[in-house]
C-alpha positions as CSV (number, residue, x, y, z in Angstrom):
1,X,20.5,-79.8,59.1
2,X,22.3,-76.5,59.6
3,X,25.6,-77.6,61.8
4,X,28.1,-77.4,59.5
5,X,26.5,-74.6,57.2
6,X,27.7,-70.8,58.1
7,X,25.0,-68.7,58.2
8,X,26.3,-67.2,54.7
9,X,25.5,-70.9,53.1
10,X,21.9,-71.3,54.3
11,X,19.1,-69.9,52.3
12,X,16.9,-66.8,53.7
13,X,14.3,-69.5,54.1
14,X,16.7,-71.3,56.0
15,X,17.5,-68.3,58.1
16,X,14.5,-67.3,59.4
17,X,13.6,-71.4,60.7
18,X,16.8,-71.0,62.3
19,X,16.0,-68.0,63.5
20,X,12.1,-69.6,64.8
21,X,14.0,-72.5,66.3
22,X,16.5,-70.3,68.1
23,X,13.9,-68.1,69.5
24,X,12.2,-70.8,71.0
25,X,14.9,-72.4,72.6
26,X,16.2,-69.1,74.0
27,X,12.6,-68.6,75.3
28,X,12.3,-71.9,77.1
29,X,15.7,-71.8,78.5
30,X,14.8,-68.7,79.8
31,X,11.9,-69.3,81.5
32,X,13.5,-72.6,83.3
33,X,16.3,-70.3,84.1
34,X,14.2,-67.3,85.6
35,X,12.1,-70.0,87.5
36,X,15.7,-71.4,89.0
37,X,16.6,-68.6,89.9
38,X,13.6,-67.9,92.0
39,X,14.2,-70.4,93.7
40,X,17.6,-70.4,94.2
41,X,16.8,-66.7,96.4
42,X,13.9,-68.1,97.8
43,X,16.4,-70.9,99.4
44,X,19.0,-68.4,100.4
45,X,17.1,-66.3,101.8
46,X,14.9,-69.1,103.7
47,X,18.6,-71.0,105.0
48,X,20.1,-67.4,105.3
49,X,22.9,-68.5,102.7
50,X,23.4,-65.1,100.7
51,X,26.0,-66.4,98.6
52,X,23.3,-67.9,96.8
53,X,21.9,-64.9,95.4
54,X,25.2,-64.3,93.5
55,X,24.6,-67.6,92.1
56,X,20.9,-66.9,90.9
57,X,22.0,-63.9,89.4
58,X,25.2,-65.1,87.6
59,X,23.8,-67.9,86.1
60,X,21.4,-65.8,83.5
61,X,25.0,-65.3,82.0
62,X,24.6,-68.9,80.4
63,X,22.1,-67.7,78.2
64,X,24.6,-65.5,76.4
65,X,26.2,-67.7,73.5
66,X,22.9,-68.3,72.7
67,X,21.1,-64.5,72.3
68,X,24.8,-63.8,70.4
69,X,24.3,-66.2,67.6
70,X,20.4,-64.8,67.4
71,X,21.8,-61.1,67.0
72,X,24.3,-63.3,64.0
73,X,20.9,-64.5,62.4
74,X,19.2,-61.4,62.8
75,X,21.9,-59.6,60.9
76,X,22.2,-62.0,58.2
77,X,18.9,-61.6,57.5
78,X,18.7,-57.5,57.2
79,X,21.8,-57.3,54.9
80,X,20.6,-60.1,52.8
81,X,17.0,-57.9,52.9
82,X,18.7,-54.9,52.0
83,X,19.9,-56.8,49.1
């Protein structure tokens, strides 16, 4: 629905689903990712592979594009609230 729209096209209605949807994804990927992780030092720490632990810790990196274009929503939506 919203691909090919900027965030400047889409309605404030619009905005805020995106904004829901985004949220929710971002939570769930978060939650795999923090369980992963977990794992991924249990399993160094078990096999005495430290590197691993770099790995685990790196990876929450991933979730970056992700809480960047929820800060783009969030800001959308308090300037067209100040409106």
């Amino acid at each position: 629905m919203t691909k090919n729209k900027k965030l400047s096209e889409l309605t404030l209605n619009e905005l805020y689903t995106e904004k829901k949807k985004i949220k929710g994804i971002l939570m769930g990927f978060g939650i795999v990712m923090i369980i992963a992780c977990i794992i991924l030092i249990a399993v160094a720490v078990k096999s005495k592979n430290y590197a691993l632990i770099a790995v685990a810790s790196g990876s929450i990196i991933t979730l970056l594009p992700i809480t960047t274009r929820l800060g783009q929503i969030d800001k959308e939506i308090k300037t067209r609230e100040q409106k």
